[in-house]
N, C-alpha and C positions, 0 to 999 in steps of 0.2 A: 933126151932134152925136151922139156917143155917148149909145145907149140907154142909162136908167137901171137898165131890169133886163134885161138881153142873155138869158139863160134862164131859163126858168121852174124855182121852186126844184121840185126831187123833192122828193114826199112819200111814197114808199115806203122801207124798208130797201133794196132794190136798186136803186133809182134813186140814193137818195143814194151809198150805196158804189160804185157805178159811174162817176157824178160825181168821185168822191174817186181812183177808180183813175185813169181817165183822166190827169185833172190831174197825179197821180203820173208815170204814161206822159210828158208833156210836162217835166215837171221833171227827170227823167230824161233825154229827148233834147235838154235846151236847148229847145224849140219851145214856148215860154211863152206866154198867152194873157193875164196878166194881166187877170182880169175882174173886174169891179164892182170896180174902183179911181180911179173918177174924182167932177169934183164932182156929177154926176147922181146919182151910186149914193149918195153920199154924201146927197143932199137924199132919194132914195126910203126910205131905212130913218132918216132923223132921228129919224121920229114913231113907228115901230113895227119889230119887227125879226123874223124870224122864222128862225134858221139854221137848217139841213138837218141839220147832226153835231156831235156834240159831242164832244173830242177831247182827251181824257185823254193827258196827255206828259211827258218828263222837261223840268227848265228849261236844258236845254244847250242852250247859242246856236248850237250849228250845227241844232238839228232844230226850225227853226218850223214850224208845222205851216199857217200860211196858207200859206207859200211852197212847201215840199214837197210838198203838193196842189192850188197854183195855183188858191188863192180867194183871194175879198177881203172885202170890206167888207159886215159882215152875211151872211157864208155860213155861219161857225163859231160854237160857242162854244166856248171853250180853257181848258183848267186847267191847270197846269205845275207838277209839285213833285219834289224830288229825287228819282229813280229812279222816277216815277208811282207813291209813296208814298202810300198813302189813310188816311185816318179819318172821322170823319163829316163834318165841315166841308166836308172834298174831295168823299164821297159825296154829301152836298147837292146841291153843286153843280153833279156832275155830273147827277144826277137835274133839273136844274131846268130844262133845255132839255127834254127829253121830256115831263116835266108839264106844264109848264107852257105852250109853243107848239108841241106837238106833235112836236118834235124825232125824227125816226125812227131814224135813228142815232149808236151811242155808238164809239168807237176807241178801244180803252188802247193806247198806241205807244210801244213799248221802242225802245230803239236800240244799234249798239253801241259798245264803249270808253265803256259809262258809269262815267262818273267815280263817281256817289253808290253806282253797285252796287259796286265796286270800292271802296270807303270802308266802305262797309256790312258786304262780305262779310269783309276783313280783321281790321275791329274783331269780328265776331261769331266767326272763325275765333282769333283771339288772345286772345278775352277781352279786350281793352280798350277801353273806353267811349270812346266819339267826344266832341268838346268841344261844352260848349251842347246848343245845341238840336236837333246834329246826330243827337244820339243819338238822339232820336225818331223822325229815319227812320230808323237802323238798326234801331229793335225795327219797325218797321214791317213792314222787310222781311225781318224772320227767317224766316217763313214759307217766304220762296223760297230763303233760302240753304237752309231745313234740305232744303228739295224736292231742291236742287241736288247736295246733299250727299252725300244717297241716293240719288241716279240715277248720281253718279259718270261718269268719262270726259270728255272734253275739255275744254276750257276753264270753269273751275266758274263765273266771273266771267261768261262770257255765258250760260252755262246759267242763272246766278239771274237774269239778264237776263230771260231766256223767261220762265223761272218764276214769273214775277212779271207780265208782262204775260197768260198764262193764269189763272193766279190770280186776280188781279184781275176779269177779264173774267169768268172764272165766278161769280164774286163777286157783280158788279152783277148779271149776267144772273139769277140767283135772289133777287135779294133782293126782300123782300114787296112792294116800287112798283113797281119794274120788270118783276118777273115776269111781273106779268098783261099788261102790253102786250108783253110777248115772248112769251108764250104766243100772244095772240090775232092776230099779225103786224103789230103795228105798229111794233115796235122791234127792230133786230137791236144785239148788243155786239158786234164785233167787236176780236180781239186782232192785234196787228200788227208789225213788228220793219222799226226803220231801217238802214239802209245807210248808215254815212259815209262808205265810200268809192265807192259803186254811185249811190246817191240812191234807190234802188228800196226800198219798202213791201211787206213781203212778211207776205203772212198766216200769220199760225200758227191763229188756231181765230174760227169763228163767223163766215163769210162767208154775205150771206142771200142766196139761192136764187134 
């Protein structure tokens, strides 16, 4: 019978981001481990839960972020919104694994050929407002177009990409809750950039030590 907890969760920032590489490593070469995906894992975290990261993402159905880092059940918490668009609602929540069960790590994870940055940057680039409610992620992410804008040079769609995944990540990393447990090493934010065509997680800023 499959163990219901095959490894013991890391509770450092570099245990868990080591955990999260790895897993990437296997999702990358096919060599899958699929863990705590059975009915064991599923009875151990019932009553209580405690994930290792918590995993800020766009909601594009190619980059889930269990599968891409080859966890399971009770390892993550995830939030997903167009472009890893924030406000407070998002910042709640992402805030709510490290306060609350001690969560050690955060990951904002851009990817590329995003559809909502490539929505966003157009409408903000033309001047016309996106329909609904889309237009609220695009003022969200004006920030990284204007970043994108004035750095200039290649692709400006995947440059607000970046720019938005450091952005962000600098963002949480100083704000008044989370600062003091990244100050004092209990939490690393790490920024990070998918590959849909590689599968590979490649960091751009805030890997802990």
């Amino acid at each position: 019978m499959t163990s219901a907890s095959p490894e013991e969760r890391p509770t450092t920032p570099a245990a868990a981001f080591t955990r999260l590489t790895e897993g990437n490593e296997r999702w990358v070469s096919g060599d899958l481990r699929h863990p705590d995906r059975d009915p064991n894992r599923r009875q151990f975290v019932a009553q209580k839960q405690e994930p290792f990261g918590s995993i800020l993402s766009c909601i594009d159905s190619r980059v889930p972020p269990e599968l891409l880092f080859d966890t399971g059940l009770g390892d993550l918490y995830v939030m997903r919104t167009g472009g890893a668009a924030i406000g407070p609602v998002v910042t709640g929540s992402v805030e709510y694994g490290p306060m609350t069960s001690g969560t050690p790590l955060i990951v904002v994870l851009g990817h590329q050929r995003c559809g909502a940055i490539e929505a966003a940057y157009k409408s903000i680039r033309d001047g016309k407002p996106l329909p609904g409610n889309l237009e609220a992620i695009a003022k969200a992410l004006r920030p990284a177009y204007e970043q994108a804008v004035h750095a200039g040079g290649g692709d400006p769609v995947e440059s607000m990409a970046r720019a938005q995944v450091t952005l962000t990540a600098a963002d949480l990393r100083s704000n008044q809750d989370l600062a003091p447990l990244v100050g004092k090493g209990a939490l690393a934010v790490v920024g990070a950039y998918y590959s849909l065509d590689t599968g590979k997680v490649e960091v751009l800023a805030g890997a802990p030590a």
